[in-house]
Backbone as CSV, one residue per row, in Angstrom:
resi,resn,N_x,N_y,N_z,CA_x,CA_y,CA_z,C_x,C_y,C_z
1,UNK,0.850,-1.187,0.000,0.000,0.000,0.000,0.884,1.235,0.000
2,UNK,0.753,2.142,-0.713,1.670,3.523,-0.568,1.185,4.360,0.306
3,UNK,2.391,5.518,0.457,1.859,6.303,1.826,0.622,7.331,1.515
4,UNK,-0.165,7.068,2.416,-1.091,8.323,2.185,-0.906,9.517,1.914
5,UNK,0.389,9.922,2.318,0.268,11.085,2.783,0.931,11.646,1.082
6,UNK,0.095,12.781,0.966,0.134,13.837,-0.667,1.410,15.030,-0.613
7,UNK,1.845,14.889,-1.633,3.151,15.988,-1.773,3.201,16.982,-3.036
8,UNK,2.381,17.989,-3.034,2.185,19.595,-3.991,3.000,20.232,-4.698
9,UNK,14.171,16.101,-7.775,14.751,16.380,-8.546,14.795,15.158,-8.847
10,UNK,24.368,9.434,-14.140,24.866,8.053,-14.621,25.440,7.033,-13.796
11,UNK,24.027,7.002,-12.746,25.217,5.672,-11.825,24.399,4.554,-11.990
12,UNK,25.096,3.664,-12.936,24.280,2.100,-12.774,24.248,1.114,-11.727
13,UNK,23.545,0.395,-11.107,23.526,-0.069,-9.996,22.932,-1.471,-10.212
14,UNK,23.554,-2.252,-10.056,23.413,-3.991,-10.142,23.074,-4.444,-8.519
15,UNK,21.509,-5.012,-8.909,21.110,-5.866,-7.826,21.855,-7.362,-7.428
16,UNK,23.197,-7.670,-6.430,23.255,-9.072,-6.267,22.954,-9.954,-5.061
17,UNK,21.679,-9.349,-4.678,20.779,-10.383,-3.597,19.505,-10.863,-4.445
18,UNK,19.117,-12.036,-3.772,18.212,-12.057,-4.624,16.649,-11.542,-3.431
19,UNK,16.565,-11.164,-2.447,15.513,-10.408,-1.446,16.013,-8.685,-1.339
20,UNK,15.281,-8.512,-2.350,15.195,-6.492,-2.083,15.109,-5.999,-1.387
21,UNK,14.944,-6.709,-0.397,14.745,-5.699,0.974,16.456,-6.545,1.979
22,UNK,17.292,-7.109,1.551,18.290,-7.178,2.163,19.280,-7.318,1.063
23,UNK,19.925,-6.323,0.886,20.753,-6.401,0.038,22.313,-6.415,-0.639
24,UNK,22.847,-6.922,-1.387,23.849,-6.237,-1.696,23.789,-5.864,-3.511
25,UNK,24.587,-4.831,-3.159,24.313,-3.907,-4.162,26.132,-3.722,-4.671
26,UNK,25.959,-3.499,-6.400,26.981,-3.103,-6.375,27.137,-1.605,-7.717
27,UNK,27.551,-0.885,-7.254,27.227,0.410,-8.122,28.698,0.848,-9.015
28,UNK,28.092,1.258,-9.905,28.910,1.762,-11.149,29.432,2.569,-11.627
29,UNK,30.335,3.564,-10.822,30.183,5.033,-11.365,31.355,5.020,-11.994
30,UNK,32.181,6.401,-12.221,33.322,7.000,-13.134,34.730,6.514,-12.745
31,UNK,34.688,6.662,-11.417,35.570,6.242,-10.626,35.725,4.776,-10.540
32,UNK,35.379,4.071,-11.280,35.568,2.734,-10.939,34.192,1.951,-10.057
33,UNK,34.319,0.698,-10.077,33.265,-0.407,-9.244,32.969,0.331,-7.806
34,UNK,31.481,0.094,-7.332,31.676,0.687,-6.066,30.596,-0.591,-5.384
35,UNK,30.978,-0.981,-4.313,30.648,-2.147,-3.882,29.771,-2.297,-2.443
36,UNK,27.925,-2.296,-2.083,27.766,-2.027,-1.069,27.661,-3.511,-0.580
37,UNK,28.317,-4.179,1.158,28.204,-5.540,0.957,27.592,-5.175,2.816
38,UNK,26.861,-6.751,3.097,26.025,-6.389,4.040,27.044,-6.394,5.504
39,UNK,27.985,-5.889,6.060,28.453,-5.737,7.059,28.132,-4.696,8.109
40,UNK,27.921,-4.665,9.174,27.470,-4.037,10.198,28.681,-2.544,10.466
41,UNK,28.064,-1.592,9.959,29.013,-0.294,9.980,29.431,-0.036,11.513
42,UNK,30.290,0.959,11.572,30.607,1.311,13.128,29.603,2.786,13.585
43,UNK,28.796,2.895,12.897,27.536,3.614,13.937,26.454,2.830,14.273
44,UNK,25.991,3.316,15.015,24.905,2.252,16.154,23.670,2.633,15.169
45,UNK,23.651,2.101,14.622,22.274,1.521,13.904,21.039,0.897,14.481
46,UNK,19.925,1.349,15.186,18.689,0.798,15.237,18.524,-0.727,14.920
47,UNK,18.281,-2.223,16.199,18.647,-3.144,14.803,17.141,-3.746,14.041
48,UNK,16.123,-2.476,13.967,15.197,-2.985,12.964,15.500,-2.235,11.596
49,UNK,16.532,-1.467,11.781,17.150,-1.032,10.723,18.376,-2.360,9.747
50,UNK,18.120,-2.464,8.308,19.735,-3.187,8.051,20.359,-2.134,7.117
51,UNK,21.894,-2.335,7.295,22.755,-1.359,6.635,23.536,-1.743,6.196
52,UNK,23.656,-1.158,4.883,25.072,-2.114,4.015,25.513,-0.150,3.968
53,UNK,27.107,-0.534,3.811,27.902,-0.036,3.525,28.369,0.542,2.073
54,UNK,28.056,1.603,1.950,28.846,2.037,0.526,30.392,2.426,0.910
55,UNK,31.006,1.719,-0.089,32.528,2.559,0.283,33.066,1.334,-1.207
56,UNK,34.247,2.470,-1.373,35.085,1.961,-2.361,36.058,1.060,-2.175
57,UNK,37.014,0.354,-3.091,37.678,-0.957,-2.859,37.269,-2.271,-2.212
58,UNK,36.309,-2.490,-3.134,36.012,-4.062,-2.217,35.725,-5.154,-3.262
59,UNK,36.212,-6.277,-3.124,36.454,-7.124,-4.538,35.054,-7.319,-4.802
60,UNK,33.862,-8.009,-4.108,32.850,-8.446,-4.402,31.802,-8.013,-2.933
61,UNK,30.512,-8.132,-3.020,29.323,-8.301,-2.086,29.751,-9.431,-1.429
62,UNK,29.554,-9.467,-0.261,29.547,-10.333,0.991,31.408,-10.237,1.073
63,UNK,32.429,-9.840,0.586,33.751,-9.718,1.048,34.072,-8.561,1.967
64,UNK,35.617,-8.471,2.719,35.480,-7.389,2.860,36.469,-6.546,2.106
65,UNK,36.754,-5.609,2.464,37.155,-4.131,1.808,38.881,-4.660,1.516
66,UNK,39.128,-4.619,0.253,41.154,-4.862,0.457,41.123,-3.803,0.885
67,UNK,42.240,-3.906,1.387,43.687,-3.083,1.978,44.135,-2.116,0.787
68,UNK,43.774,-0.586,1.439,44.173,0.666,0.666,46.054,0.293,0.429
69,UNK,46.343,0.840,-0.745,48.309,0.998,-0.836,48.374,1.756,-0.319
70,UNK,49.739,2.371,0.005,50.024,3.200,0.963,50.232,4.520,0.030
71,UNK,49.894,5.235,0.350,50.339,6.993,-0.993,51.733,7.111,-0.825
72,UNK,51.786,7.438,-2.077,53.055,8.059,-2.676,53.252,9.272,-1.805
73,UNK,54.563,9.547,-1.314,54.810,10.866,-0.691,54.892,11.894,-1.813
74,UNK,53.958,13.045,-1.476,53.996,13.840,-1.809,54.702,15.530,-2.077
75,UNK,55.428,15.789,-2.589,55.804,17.503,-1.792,54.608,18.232,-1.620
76,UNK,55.454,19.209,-1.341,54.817,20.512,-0.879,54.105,21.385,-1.851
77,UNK,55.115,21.538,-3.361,55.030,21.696,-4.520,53.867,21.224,-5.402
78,UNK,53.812,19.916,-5.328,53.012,19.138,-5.946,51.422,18.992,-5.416
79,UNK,51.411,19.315,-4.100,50.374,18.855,-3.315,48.882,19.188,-4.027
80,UNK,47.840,18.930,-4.263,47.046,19.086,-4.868,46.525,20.446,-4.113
81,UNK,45.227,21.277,-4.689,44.567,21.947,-3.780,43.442,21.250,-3.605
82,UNK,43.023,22.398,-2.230,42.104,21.275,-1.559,40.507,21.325,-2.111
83,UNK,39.952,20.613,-2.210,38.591,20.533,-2.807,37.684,21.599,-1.962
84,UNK,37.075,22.461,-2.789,36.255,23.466,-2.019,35.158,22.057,-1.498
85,UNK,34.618,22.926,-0.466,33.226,22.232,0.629,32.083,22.228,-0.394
86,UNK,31.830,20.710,-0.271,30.029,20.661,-1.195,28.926,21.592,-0.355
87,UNK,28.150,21.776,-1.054,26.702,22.628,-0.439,25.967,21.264,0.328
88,UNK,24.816,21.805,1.053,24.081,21.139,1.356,23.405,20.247,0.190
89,UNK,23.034,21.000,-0.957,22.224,20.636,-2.106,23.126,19.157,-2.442
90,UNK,24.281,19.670,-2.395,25.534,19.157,-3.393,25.318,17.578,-2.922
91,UNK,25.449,17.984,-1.447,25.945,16.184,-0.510,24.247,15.687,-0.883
92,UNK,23.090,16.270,-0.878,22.008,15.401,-0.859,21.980,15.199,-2.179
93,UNK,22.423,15.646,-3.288,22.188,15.265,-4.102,22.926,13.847,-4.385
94,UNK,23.819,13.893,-4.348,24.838,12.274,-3.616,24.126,11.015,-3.454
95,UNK,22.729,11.244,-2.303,21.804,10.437,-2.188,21.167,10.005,-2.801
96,UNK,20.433,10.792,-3.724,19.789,11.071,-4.482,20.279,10.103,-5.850
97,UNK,21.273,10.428,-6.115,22.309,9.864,-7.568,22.252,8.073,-7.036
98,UNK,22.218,8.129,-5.494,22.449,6.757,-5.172,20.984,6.437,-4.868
99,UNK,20.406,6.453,-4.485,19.167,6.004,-4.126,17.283,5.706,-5.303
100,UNK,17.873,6.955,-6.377,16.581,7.320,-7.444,17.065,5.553,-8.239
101,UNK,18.549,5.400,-8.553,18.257,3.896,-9.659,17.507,2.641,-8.885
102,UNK,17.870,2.533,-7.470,17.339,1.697,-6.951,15.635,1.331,-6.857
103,UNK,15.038,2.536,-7.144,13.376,2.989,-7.297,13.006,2.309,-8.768
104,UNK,13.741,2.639,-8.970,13.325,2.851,-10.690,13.832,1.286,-10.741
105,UNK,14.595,0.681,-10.295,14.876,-0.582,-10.828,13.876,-1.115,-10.234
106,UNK,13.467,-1.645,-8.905,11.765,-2.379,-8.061,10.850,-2.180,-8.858
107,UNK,10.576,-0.958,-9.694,9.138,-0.468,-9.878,9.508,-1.214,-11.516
108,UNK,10.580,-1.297,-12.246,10.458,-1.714,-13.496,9.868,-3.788,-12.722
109,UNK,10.513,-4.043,-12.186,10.586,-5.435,-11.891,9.674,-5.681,-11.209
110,UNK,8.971,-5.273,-10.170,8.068,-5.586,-9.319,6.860,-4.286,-8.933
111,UNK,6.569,-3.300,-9.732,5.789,-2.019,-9.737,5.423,-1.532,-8.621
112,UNK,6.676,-1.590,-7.720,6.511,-0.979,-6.462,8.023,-1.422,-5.254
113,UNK,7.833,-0.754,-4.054,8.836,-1.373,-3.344,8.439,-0.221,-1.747
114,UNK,8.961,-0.889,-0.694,8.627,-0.705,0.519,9.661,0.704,0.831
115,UNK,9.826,1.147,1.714,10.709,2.746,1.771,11.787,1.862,2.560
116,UNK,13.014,2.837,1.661,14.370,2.669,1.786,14.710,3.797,2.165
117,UNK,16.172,4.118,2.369,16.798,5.445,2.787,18.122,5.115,2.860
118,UNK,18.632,6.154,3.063,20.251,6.344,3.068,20.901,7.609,4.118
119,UNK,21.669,7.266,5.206,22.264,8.492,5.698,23.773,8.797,5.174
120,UNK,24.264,9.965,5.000,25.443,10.337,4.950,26.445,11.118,6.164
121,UNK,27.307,9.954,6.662,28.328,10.545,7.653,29.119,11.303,7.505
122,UNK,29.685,12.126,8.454,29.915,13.336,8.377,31.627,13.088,7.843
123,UNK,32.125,12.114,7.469,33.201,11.285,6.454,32.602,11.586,4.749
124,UNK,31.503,11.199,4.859,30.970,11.306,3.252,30.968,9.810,2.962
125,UNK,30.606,9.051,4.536,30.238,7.662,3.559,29.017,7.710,4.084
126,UNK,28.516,6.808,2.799,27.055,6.775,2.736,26.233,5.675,3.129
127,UNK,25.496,4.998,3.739,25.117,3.986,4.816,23.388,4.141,3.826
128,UNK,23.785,2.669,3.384,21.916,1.626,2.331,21.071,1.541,3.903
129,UNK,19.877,2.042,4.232,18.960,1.608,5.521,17.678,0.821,4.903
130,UNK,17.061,0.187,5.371,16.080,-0.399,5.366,15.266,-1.230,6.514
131,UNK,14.037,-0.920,6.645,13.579,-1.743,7.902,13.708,-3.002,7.544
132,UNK,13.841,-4.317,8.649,14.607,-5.862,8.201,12.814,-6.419,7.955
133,UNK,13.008,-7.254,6.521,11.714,-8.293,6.848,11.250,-8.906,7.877
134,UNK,10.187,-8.854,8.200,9.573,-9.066,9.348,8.983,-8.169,10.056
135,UNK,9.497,-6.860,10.129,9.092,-5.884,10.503,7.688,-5.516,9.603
136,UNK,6.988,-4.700,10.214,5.706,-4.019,9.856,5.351,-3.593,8.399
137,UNK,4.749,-4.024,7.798,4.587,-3.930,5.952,3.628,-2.029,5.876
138,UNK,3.135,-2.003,7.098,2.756,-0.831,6.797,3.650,0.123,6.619
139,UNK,3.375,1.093,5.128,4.505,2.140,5.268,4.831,3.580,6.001
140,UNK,3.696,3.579,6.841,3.832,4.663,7.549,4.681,3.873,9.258
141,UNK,4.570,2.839,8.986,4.682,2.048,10.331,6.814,2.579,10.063
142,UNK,6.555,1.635,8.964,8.634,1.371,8.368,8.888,3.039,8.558
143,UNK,8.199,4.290,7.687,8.889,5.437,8.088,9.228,5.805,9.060
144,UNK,8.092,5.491,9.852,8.287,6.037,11.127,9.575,5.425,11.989
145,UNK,9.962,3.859,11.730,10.989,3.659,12.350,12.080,4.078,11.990
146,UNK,12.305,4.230,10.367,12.958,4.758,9.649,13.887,6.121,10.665
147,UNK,12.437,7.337,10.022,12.895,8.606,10.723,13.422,8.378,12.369
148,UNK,12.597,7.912,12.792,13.202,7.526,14.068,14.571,7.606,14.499
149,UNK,15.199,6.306,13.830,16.695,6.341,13.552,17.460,7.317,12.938
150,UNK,17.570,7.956,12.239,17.739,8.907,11.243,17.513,10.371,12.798
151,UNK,16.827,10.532,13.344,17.022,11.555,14.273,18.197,10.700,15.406
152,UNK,17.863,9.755,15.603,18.524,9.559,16.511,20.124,9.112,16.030
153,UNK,20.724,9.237,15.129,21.718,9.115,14.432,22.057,10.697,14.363
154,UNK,21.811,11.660,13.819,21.689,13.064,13.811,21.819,13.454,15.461
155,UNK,21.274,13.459,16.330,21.442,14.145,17.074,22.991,13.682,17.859
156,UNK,22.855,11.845,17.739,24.266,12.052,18.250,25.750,12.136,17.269
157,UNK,25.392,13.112,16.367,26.676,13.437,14.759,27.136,12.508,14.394
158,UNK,26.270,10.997,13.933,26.666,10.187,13.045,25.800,10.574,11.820
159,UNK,25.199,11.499,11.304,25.089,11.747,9.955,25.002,13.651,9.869
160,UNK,25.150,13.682,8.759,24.891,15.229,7.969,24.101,15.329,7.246
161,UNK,23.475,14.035,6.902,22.791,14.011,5.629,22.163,12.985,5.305
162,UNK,20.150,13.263,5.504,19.917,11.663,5.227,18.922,12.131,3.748
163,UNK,18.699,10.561,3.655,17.214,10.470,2.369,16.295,9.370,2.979
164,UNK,14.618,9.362,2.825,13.864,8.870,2.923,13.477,8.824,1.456
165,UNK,13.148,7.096,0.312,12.381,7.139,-0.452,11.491,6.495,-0.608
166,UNK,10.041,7.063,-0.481,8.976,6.190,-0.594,7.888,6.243,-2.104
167,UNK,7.560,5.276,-1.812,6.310,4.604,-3.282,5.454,5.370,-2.746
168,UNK,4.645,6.463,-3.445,3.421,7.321,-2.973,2.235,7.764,-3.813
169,UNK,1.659,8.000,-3.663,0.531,9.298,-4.567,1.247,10.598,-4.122
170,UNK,1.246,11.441,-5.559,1.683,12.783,-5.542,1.000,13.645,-6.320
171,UNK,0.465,14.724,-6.355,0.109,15.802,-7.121,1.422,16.686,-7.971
172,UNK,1.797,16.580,-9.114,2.328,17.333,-9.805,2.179,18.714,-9.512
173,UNK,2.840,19.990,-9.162,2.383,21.126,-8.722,1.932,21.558,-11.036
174,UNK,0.536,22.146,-11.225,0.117,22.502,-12.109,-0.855,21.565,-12.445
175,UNK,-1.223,20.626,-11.638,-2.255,19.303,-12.100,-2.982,18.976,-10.623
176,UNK,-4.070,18.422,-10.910,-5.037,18.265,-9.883,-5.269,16.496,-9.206
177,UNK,-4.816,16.123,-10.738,-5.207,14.703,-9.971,-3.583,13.768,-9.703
178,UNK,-4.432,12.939,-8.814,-3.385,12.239,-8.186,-2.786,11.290,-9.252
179,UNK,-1.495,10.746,-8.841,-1.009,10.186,-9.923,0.380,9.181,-8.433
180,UNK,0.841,8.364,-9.386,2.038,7.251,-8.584,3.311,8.310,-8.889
181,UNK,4.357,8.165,-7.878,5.420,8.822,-7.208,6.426,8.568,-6.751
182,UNK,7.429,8.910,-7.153,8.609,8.684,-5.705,9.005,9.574,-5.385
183,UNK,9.104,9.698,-3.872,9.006,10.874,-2.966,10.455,10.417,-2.204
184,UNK,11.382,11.473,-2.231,12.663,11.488,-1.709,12.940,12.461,-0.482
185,UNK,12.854,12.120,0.893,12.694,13.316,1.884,13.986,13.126,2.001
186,UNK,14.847,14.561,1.623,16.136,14.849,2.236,16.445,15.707,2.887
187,UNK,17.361,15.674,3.694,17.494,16.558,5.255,18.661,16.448,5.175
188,UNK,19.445,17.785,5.409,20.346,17.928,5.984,21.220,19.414,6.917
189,UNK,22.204,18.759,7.949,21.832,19.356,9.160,22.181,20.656,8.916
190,UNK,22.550,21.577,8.114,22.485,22.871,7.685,21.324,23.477,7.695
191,UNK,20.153,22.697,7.766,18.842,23.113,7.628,18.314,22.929,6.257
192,UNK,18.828,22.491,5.555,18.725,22.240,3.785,17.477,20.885,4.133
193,UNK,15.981,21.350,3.840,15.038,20.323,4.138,14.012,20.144,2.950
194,UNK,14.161,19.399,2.089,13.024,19.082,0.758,12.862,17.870,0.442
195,UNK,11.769,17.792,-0.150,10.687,16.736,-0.925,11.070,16.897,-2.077
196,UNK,11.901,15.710,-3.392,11.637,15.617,-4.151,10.705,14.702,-5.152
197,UNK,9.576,15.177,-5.749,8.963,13.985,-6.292,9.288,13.487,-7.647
198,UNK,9.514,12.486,-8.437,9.205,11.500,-9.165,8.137,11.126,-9.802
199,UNK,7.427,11.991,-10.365,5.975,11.401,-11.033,6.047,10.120,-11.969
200,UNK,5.678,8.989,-12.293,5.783,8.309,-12.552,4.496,7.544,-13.210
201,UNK,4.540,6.623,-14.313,3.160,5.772,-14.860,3.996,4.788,-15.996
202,UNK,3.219,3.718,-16.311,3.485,2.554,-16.707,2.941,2.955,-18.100
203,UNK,3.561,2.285,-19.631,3.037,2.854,-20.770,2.380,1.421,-21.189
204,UNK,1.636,1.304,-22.039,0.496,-0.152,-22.378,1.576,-0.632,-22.481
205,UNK,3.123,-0.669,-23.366,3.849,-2.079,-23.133,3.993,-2.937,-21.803
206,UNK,4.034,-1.702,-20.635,4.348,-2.012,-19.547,5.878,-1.339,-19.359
207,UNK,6.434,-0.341,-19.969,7.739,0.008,-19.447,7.288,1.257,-18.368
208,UNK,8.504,1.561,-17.544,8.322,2.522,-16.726,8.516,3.863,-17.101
209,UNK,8.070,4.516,-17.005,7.980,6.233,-17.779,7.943,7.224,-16.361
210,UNK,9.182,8.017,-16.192,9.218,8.850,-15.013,9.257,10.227,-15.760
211,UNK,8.393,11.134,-15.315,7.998,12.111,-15.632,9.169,13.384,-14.916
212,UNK,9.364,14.540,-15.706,9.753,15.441,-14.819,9.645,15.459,-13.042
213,UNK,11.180,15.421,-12.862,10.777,15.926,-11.412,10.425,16.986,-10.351
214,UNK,9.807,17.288,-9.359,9.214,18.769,-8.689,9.625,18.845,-7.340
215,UNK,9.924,19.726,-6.623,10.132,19.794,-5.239,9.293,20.363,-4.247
216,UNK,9.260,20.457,-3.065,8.684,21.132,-2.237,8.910,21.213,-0.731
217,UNK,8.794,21.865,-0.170,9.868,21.987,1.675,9.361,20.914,1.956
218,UNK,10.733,20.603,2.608,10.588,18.958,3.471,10.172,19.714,4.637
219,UNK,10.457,18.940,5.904,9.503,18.725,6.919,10.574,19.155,8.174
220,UNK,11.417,18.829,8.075,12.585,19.303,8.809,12.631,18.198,10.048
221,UNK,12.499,16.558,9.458,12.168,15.567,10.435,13.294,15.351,11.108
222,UNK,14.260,15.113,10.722,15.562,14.745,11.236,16.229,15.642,11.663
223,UNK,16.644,16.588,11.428,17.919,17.793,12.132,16.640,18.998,11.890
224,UNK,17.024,19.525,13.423,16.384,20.695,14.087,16.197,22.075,13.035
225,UNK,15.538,22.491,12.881,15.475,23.599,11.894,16.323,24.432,12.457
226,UNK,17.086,25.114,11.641,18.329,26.251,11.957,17.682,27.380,12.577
């Protein structure tokens, strides 16, 4: 069932579990293979929450991470400069890049999927959440444990930056009737708080067709409004 509740923005990503709701994942970007495998991170995670790990260098799902080489010494001369600071927009969008293929892949395969999320530590690694099967099929039930965690991760500075994405009804802002959705609540602790939706519909072949996306103020669930 999707959430009731009504809302008025190139990384390929290979499913290798075969249960969507516990996963490992392995993603594709510029930089090379990026590998999420199901190991228990070092923040205290909720345990109706499960969390796989995004992070780079890891041969396969279910291994763990090789051993970084050691850097080349650098001079002084040579030293790179330092990367200006992402925006708030910048890091949620991060989520976003990681979290929208995973939607879009359930809904091509199975025309729907239960709410997922993702937090980002204040490192810039990014932590897969999901409530564990067994837990409550209602989706206001899973958000709620969801957000739950997600504040309580935030308040004690294991994240900067989360996403909530759920299967919904949404109103297109310029249209009246309701229509299917994916709704992306991102928060982060700068006060940077929005809803992005996903309008979405199935064409008679049956492929998935995602419509322009729209925004609108998030809710400011997780980190305290500035």
């Amino acid at each position: 069932m999707k959430d009731n509740v009504e809302v008025a923005l190139g990384r390929q990503v290979e499913q290798v579990s075969s249960d969507p709701f516990h996963l490992g994942l392995a993603l594709h970007g510029p930089a090379g293979r990026i590998v999420a495998w199901a190991s228990m991170p070092r923040m205290r995670v909720p345990p109706f929450l499960f969390p796989c790990i995004l992070a780079s260098g890891c041969a396969t799902a279910g291994s763990p991470p090789r051993s970084a080489p050691a850097p080349a010494p650098v001079s002084a001369a040579t030293a790179p400069a330092p990367r200006p600071e992402k925006t708030p927009r910048q890091e949620c969008d991060e989520l976003v890049n990681i979290l929208l293929p995973l939607a879009q892949k359930w809904l091509r395969e199975q025309h729907g999927f239960l709410p997922y999320g993702a937090g980002m530590a204040p490192s810039g690694q990014i932590v897969l959440t999901m409530a564990q099967t067994g837990q409550s099929d209602d989706v206001n039930t899973r958000l709620g444990m969801m957000e739950l965690a997600f504040r309580q991760g935030a308040a004690e500075g294991q994240f900067k930056a989360t996403a909530l994405v759920v299967d919904m009804i949404v109103i297109p802002p310029g249209k009246s009737a309701k229509q299917d959705g994916v709704a992306i609540r991102l928060d982060h602790r700068a006060g940077y708080s929005v809803i992005v939706g996903y309008p979405y519909f199935f064409s008679a072949t049956g492929g998935l067709v995602m419509e322009p996306p729209f925004t609108s103020e998030g809710a400011h669930a997780v980190f305290p409004p500035k």
